[in-house]
C-alpha positions in Angstrom: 130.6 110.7 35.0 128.6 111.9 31.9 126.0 109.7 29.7 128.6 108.9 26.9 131.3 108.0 29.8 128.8 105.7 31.3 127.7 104.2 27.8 131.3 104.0 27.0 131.7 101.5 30.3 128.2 99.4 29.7 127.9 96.2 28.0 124.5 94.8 27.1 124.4 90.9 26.7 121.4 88.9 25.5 121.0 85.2 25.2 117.8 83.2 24.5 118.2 80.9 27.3 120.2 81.1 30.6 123.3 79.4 31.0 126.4 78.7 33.2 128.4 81.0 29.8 126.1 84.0 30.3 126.4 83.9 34.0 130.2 83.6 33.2 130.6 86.5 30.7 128.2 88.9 33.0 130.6 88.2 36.2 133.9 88.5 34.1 132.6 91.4 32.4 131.6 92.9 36.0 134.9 92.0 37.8 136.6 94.3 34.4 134.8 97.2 35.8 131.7 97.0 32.9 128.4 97.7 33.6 126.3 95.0 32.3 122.9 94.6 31.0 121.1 91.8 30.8 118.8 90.6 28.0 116.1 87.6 27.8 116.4 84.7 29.9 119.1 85.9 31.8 117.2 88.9 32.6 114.3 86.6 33.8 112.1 87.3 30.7 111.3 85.0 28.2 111.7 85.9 25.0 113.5 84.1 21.2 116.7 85.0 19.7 115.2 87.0 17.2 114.0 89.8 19.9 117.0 89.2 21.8 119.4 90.1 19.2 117.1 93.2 18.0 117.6 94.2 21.7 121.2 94.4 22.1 121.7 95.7 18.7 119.5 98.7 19.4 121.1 99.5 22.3 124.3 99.5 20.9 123.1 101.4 17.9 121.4 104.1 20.2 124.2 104.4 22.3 123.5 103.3 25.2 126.1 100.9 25.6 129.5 100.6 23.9 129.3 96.9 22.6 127.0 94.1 22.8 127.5 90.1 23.1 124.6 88.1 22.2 124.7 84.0 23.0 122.1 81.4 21.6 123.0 77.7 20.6 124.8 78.1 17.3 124.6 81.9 17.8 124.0 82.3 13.9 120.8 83.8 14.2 120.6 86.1 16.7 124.7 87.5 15.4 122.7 88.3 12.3 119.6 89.3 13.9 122.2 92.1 15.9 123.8 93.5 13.0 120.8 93.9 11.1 120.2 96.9 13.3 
């Protein structure tokens, strides 16, 4: 499998605090056959929204994975913090 085959099958997904959703998503995601990344919390780093959704939209800009989720409380901010990228 090439890089743009594997990128094609990897999603990355951020949230700013660990949770029974993320956990959720990352094993439904998995079962589908995705590689998944995680970012922040869920990751086991510590880091705000703000970072988290630059994260995930980077990666998704640069290629490396073909879509991105990103979770916080109202999920506002770190959705526009994503796309800004």
């Amino acid at each position: 499998m090439n890089q743009s085959e594997v990128a094609g099958r990897t999603v990355v997904l951020g949230a700013d605090e660990a949770s029974t959703v993320v956990d959720d998503l990352d094993r439904l995601l998995t079962d589908l056959g995705f590689n998944v990344v995680l970012i922040g919390p869920p990751a086991g780093t510590d880091e705000a929204w703000a970072e988290v959704g630059l994260k995930v939209g980077n990666m998704v800009a640069d290629g490396d994975a073909a879509f991105g989720v990103v979770a916080c409380w109202t999920g506002t901010g770190v959705a526009i913090a994503a796309n800004k990228v």
